[in-house]
N, C-alpha and C positions, 0 to 999 in steps of 0.2 A: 739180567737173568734170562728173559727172552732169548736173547742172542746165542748164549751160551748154551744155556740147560735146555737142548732143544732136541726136538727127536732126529737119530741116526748119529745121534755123537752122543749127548747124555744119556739119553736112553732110547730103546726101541722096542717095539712090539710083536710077539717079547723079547725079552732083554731089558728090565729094570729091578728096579733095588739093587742084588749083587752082583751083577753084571753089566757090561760096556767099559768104556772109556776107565772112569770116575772110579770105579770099585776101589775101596780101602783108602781111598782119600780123606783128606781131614779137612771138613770146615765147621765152621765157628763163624757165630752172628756176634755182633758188638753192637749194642743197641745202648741209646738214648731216649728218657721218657720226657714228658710236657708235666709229668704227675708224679708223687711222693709215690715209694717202696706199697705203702699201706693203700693206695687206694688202686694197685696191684693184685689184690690177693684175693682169693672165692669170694666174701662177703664182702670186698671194696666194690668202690663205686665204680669201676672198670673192669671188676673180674679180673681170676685167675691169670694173670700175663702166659702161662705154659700154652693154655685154651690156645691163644696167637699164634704162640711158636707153634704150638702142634701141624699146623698148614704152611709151615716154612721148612722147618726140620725135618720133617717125619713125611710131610706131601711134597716137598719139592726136592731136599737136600738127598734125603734118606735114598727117597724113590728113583736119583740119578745113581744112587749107589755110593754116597758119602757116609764116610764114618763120622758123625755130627758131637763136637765137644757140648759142653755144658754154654750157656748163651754169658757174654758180659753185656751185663746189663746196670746203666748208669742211669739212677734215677732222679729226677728236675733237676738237671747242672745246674742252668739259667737261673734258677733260685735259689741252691743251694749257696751258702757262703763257700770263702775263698777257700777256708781249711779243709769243708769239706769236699769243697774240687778237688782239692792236693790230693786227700785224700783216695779218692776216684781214680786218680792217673799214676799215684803211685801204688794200686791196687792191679791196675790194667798193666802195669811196669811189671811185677812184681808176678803177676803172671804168665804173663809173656817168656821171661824166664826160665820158666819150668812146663810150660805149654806143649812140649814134644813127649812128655814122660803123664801127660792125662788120658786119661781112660773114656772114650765116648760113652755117652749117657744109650741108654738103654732103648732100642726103637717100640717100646710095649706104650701101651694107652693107661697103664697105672700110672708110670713117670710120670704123664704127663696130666691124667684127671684122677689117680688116684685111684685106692683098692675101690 
């Protein structure tokens, strides 16, 4: 990300969010955890996973001027059973699929910590 999202091509002063290179582009994070869905979430033992993205999406992504999908996110493969890997990949298949007709998630701070 260094190399790339870097200023005078991803973005520049001024010249970021909708504007430069990047504008109306689409990315999307595909993430892996070490940790279960639930120790994810406001009251888990790791907090809200958005909290994370919010400095990825919205401070780096957003701010080059991508249009940011919703994140795939796959939680402890490494411990999960094998079904539910199948599971996982044929979820990430399955989206993939239909990934040109999704709508980017919302660049506001509710999305991502809520009213």
């Amino acid at each position: 990300m260094d190399r790339v999202l870097c200023q005078g091509f991803a973005f520049d002063l001024p010249g970021f969010y909708d504007a430069r290179f990047l504008k109306g582009k689409l990315a999307l994070l595909s993430l892996t955890t070490g940790g279960l869905a639930e120790m994810y979430t406001r009251t888990g033992v790791r907090g809200d996973f958005k909290y994370f993205l919010w400095l990825l999406q919205h401070g780096t992504l957003h701010f080059c001027g991508f249009k940011v999908l919703a994140p795939q996110i796959s939680f402890a493969p490494e411990t999960a059973s094998e079904e539910e890997r199948k599971k996982m990949v044929a979820s990430w298949t399955q989206r993939l699929e239909s990934i040109w007709k999704e709508v980017p998630i919302p660049y506001t701070a509710p999305w991502y910590f809520g009213q």
